[in-house]
BAVO-562653 format. One record per residue (C-alpha): x, z, y. Coordinates in Angstrom, 1 decimal, padded with zeros to 4 digits. Each point is the difference from the previous one (the first is absolute). Layout:
N
- X; Z; Y
...
***
This chain:
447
- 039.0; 276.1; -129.3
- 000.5; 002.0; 003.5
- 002.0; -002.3; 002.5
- 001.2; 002.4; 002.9
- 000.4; -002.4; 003.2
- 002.6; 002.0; 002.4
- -000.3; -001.1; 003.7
- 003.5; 001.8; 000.7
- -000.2; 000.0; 004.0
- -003.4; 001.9; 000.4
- 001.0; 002.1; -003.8
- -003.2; -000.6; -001.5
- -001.2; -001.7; -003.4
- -002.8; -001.4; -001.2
- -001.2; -000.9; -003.2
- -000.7; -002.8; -002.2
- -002.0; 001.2; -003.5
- -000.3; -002.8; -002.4
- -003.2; 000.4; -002.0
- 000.6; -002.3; -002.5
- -002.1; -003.0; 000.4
- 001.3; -001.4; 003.0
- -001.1; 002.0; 002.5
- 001.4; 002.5; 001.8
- -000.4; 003.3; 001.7
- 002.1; 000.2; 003.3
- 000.5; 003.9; 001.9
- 000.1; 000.3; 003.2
- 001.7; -004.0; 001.1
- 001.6; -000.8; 003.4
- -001.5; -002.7; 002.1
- 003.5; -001.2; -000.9
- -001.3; -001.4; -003.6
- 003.3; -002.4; -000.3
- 001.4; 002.4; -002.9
- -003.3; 001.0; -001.7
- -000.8; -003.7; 000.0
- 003.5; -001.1; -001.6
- -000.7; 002.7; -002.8
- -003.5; -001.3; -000.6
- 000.8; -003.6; -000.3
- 003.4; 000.9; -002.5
- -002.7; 001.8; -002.2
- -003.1; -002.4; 000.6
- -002.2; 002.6; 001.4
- -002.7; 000.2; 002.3
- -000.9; 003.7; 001.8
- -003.7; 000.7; -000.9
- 000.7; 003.7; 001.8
- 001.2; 001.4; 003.0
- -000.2; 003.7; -000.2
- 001.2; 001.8; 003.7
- 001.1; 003.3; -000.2
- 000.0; 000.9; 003.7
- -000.2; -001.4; 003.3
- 003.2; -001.1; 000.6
- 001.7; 000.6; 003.5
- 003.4; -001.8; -001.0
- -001.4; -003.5; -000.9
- -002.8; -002.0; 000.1
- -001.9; -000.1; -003.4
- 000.0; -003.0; -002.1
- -003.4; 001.0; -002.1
- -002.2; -002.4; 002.5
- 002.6; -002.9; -000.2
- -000.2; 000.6; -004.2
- -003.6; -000.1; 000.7
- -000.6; -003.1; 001.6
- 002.9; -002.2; -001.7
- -000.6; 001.7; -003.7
- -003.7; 001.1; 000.1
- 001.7; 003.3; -000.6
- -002.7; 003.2; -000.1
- 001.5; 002.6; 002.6
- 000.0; 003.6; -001.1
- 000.3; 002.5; 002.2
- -001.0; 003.4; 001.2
- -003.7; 000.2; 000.9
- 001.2; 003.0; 002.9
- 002.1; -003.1; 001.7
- -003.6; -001.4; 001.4
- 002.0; -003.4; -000.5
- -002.1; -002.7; 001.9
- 000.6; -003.0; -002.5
- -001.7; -001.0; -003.2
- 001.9; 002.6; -002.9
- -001.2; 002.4; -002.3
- 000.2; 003.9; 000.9
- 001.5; 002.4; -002.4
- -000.8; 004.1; 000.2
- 002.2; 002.1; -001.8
- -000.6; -000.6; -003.7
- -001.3; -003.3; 000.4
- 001.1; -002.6; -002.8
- 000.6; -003.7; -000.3
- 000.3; -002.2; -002.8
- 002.9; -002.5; 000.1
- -001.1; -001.1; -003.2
- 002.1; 002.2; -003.0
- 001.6; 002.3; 002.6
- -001.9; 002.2; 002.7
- 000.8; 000.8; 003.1
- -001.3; 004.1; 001.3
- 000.0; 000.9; 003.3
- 001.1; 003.4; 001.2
- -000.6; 001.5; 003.3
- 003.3; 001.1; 001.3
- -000.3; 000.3; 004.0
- 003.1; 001.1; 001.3
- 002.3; -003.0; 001.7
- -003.1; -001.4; 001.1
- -003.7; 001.8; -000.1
- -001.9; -002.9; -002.4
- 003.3; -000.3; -002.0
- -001.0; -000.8; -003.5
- 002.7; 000.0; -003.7
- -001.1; -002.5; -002.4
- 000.8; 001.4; -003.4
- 000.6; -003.3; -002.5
- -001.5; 001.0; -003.7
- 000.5; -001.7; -003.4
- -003.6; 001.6; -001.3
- 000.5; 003.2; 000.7
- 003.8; 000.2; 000.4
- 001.5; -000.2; 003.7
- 002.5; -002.2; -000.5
- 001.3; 000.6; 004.0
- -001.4; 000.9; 003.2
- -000.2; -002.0; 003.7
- 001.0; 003.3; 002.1
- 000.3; -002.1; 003.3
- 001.4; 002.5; 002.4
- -000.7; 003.1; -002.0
- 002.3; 000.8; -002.6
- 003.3; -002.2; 000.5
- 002.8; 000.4; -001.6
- 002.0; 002.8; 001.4
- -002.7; 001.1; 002.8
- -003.6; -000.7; 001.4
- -000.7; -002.5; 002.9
- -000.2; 001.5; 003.0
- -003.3; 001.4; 001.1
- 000.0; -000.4; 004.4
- -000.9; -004.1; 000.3
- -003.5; 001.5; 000.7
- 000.7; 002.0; 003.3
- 001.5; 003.2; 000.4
- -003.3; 001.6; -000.4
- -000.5; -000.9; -003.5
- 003.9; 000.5; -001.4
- -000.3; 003.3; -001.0
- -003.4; -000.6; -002.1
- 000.9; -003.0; -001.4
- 003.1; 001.9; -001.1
- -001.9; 002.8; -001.9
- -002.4; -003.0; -001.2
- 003.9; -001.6; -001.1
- 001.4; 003.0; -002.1
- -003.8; 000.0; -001.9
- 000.1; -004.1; -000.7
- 003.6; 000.8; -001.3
- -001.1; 003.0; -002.2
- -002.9; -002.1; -001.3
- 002.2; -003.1; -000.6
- 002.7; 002.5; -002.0
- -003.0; 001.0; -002.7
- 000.5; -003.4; -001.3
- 002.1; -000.6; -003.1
- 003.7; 000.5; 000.6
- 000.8; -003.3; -001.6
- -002.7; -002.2; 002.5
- 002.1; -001.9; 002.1
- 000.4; 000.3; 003.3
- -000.7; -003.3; 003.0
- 000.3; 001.0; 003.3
- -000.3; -002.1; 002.9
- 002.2; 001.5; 001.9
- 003.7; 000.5; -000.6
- 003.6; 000.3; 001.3
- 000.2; -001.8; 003.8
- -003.6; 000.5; 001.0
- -001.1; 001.7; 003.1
- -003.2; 001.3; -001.9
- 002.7; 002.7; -001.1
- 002.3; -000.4; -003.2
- 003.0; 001.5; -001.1
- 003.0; -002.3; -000.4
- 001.1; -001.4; -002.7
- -000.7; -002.8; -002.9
- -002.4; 001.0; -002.1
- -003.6; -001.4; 000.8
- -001.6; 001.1; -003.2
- -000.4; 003.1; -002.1
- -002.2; 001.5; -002.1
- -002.0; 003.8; 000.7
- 002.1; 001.7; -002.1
- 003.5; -000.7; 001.3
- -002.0; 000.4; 003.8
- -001.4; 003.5; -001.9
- 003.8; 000.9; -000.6
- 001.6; -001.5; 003.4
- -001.6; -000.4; 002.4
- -000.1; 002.9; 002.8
- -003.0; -000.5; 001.7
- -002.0; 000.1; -003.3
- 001.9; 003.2; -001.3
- -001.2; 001.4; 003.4
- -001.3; 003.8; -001.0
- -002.8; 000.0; 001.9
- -002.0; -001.7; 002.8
- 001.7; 001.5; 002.7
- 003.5; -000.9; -001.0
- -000.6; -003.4; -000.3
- -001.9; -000.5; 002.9
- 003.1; 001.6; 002.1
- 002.1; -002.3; -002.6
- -001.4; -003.4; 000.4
- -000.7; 000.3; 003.7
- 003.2; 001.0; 000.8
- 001.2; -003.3; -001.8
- -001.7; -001.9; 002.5
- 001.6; -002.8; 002.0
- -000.7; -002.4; 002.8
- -002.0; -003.2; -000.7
- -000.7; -003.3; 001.9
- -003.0; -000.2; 002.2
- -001.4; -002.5; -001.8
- -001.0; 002.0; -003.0
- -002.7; 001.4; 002.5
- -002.3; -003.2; 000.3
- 000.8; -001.7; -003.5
- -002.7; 002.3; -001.9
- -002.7; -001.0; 002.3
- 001.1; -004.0; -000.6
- 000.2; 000.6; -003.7
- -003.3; 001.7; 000.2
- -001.7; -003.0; 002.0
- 002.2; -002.5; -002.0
- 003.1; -002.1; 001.0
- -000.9; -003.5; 000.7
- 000.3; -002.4; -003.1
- 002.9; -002.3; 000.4
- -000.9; -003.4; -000.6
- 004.1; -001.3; -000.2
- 003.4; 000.8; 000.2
- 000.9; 001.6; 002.9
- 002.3; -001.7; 002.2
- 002.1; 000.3; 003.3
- -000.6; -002.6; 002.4
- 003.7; -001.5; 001.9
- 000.4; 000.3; 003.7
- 002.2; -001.6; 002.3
- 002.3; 002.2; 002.7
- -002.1; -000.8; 002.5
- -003.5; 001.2; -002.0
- 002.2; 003.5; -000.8
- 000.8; 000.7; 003.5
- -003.7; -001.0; 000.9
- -001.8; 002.0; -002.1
- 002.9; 003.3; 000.6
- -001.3; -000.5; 003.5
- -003.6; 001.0; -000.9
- 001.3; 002.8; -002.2
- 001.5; -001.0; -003.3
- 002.2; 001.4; -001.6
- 002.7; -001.4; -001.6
- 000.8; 001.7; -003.5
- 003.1; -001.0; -001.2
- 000.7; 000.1; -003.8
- 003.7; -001.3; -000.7
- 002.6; 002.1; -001.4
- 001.4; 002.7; 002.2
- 003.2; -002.3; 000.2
- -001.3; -002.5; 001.7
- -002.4; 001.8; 002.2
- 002.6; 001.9; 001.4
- 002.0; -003.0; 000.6
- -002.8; -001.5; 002.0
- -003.4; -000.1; 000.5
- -002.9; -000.5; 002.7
- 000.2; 002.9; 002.5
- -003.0; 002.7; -000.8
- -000.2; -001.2; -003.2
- -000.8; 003.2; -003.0
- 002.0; -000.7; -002.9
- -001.6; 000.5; -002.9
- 001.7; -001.0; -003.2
- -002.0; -002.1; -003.2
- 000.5; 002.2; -002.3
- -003.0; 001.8; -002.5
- -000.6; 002.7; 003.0
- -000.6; -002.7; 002.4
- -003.6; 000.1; 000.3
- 000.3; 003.9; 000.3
- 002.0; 000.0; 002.9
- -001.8; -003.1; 001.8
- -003.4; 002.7; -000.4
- 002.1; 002.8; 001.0
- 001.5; -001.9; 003.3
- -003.1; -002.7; 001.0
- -003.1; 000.4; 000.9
- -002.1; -002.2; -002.1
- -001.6; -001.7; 003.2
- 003.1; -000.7; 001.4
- 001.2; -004.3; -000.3
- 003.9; -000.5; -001.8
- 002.2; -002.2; -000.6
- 002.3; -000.5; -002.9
- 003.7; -000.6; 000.5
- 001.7; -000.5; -003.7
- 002.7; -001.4; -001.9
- -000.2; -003.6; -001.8
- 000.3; 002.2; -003.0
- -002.7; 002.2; -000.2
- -003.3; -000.7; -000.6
- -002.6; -000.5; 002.7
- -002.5; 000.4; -002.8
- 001.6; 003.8; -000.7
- -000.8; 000.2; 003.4
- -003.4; -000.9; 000.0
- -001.3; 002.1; -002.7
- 001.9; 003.4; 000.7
- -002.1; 000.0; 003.3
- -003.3; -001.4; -001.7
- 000.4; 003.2; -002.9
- -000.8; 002.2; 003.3
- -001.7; -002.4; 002.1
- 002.0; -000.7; 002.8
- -001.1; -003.3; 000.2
- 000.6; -001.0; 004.3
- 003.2; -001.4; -001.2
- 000.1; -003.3; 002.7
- 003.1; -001.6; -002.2
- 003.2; -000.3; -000.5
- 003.1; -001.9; 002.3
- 000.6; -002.9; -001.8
- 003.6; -000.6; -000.3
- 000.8; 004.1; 000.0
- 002.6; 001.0; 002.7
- 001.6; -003.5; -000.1
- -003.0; -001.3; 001.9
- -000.2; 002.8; 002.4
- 001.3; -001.4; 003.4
- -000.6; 002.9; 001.9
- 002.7; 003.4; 000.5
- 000.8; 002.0; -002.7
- 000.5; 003.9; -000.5
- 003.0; 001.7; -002.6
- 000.6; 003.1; -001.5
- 003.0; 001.6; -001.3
- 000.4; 000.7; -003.8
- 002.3; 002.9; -000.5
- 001.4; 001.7; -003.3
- -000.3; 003.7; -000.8
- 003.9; 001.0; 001.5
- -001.7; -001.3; 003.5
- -002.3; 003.5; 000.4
- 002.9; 002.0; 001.5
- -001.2; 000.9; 003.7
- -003.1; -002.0; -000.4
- -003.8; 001.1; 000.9
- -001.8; -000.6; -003.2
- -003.5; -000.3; -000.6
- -001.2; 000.1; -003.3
- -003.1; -001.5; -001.0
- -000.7; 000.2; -003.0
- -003.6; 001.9; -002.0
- 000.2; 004.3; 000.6
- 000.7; 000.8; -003.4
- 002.7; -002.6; 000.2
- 001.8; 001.9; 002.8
- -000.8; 003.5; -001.0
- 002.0; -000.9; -003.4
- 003.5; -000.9; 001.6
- 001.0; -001.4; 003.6
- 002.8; -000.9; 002.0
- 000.8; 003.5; 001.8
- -001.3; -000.3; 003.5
- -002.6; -003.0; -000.5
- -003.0; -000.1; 002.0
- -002.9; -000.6; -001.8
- -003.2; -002.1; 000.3
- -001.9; -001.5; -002.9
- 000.0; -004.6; 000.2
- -003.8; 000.2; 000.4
- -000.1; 002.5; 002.9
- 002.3; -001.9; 002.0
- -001.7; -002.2; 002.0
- -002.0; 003.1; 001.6
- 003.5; 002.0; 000.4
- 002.1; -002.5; 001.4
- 000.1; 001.2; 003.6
- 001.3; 003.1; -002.4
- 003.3; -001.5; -000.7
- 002.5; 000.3; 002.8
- 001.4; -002.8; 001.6
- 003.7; -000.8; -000.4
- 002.0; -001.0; -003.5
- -002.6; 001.0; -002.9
- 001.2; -000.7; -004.1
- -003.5; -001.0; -002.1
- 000.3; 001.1; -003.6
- -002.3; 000.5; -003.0
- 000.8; -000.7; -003.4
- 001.6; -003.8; -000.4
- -000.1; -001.4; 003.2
- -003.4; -001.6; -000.2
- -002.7; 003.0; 001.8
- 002.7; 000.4; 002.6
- 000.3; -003.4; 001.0
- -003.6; 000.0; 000.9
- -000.1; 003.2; 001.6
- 003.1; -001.6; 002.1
- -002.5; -003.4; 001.0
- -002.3; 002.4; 000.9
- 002.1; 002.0; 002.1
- 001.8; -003.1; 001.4
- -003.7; -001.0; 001.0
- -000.7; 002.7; 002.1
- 003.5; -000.5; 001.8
- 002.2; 002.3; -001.6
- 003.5; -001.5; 000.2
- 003.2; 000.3; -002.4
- -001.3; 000.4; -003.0
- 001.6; -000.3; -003.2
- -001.0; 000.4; -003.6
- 001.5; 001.4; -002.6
- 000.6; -002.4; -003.5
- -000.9; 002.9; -002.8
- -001.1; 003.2; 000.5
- 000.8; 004.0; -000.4
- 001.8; -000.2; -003.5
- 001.9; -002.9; 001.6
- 001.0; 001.8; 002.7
- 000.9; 003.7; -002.5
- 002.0; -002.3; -001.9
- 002.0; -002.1; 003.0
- 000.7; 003.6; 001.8
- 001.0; 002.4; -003.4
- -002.8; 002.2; 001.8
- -003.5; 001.5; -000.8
- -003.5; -000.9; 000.7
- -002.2; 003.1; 001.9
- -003.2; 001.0; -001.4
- -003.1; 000.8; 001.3
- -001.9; -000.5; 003.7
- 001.6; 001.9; 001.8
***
């Protein structure tokens, strides 16, 4: 039995494989273990393995956690140089789960010690761990390593791919990463496939030759936090094992506007409602939702102290482990209370529906791809995660914030409102919202 757990924010999965006697083969886990360990206690289970297909950049592994609360054995490319106790795998290497096996393939592309782990029944592959090689629909993107190693990687991709599609058409497909993932994924709902509908679909794979895809898969490529550029090296030296649940401690108003003083920052997590009703001044609103922890990397420096502001209503734990999943762990607390204990002034932003545009500077914020595919005509344009560097880029004077729903522009407005732009607004929706208020169409492209 294959158990897929979907982490929907950061659009990965891992695995749970149930081996049949109780114990249990996990693929690639989050720090976050609160799902894997709600599947393993419904089916009695205890993992035995922890197989890693890559170095993640996205989130912090949960092999070493598996390791040291389950006695799980770690298996994991011996290229990674890993410097904790796990067994290293070379391309053809096998384990024995004990009736199944478990065959590593060497398929460098996403990362350059990325391994597959092919699952057989004897000598049957039942499915295959592609990781970020083969996903469904595409391949994971191939630049995390530095510029000087994208195209490279991509020609070792389009060979890892080829290799993976000489597998039987009916093995079944488990990729990491899916729909929603900054690692590069096609949207969409399917997280699973097998190689012979990826042999019939998917582009990238039906590539004629090296060249094309190469020109095809780089030219797919998108922005991606910051983060992702110091999580390898902490996966490869090992996360810290947690030794609890982790918690947010409660502050007073006056411990807030202490500790803002020395450099916090206040992240603000309510509902866009509410925070553009009222909230501290310079606070970034960041919404709990699955993509917090993305856009907390994206936006914060991992060094830098915050402070929580959220609703009686959502979950300080929710909190907690989004940022722990990437290790942004300076958080100083939360206000206690939320905004009914804050005695201090308050800021507000306008909410405004999509027949408000007329006449109005927009800026749009949403991802490249986003934009290129249908904008309100006339929209200036500068991707969420660039922002705070571009700022002094957006003119002063009456500026409208959209992105898709409300929630990306709402930050980007606390983050403009931060560095003293005035008489902002936001708009409640986004471009289809706005096509469908106004009877009028959506421009394509950059230009």
């Amino acid at each position: 039995m294959i158990i897929p757990i979907v982490d929907e924010g950061l659009g990965n999965s891992s695995y749970l494989v149930d081996l049949g006697d109780g114990r249990a083969l996990a693929v690639d886990a989050s720090r976050d273990l609160r799902a894997l360990r709600a599947q393993t206690e419904k089916h009695g289970l205890r993992v035995a393995f922890a197989a890693e297909t890559h170095l993640h950049a996205d989130f912090l592994s949960g092999a070493l956690q598996l390791a040291a609360d389950d006695r799980a054995r770690v298996l994991a490319s011996a290229a990674g140089k890993r410097a904790f106790d796990h067994t290293p795998l070379a391309d053809g290497d096998e384990v024995d789960l004990g009736g199944l096996t478990l065959r590593a393939l060497a398929t460098p592309g996403h990362t350059g010690e990325h391994l597959a782990f092919v699952l057989l029944d004897g000598a049957a592959p039942v499915g295959v761990f592609s990781g970020g090689s083969l996903i469904v629909g595409s391949a994971a993107r191939t630049d995390l390593s530095g510029a000087e190693h994208t195209e490279t990687l991509a020609r070792a991709q389009y060979r890892s791919l080829r290799r993976l599609a000489e597998l039987p058409e009916e093995t079944a497909l488990w990729p990491t990463h899916g729909a929603g993932s900054f690692c590069s994924a096609p949207p969409g709902e399917k997280r699973t496939s097998t190689i012979g509908a990826e042999k019939a679909a998917n582009a990238l794979l039906r590539a004629p030759d090296e060249k094309t895809f190469v020109a095809e898969l780089l030219g797919s490529l998108g922005s991606f936090p910051p983060y992702f550029s110091t999580l390898p090296e902490a996966n490869r030296r090992g996360p810290a094992i947690m030794t609890g649940e982790p918690g947010v401690a409660g502050l007073d108003a006056g411990a807030v506007r202490s500790l803002r003083a020395d450099g916090a920052v206040i992240i603000d997590v309510r509902p866009v409602r509410a925070f553009a009703a009222a909230h501290i001044p310079g606070a970034i609103s960041i919404r709990l939702r699955g993509q917090f922890a993305s856009w907390l990397g994206w936006l914060l420096d991992p060094a830098t102290p915050y402070v929580i502001v959220r609703e009686a209503g959502q979950d300080a734990a929710e909190v907690a482990w989004q940022a722990a999943k990437i290790g942004y762990e300076a958080c100083a607390g939360e206000l206690s209370g939320g905004m009914s204990a804050w005695d201090g002034p308050t800021q507000s932003i306008d909410l405004v529906g999509a027949d408000r545009l007329e006449g109005a500077r927009v800026l749009d914020v949403r991802q490249d791809a986003e934009y290129a595919a249908g904008h309100v005509p006339g929209a200036a344009h500068i991707e969420l995660g660039d922002l705070p560097a571009r700022a002094a880029d957006v003119p002063g004077g009456p500026t409208l914030v959209m992105c898709g729903h409300g929630e990306r522009a709402m930050t980007a407005a606390s983050l403009l409102a931060g560095t003293g732009h005035r008489d902002l607004r936001v708009l409640e929706g986004g471009p289809d919202d706005w096509a469908e208020a106004t009877g009028r169409a959506l421009v394509d492209g950059t230009a």
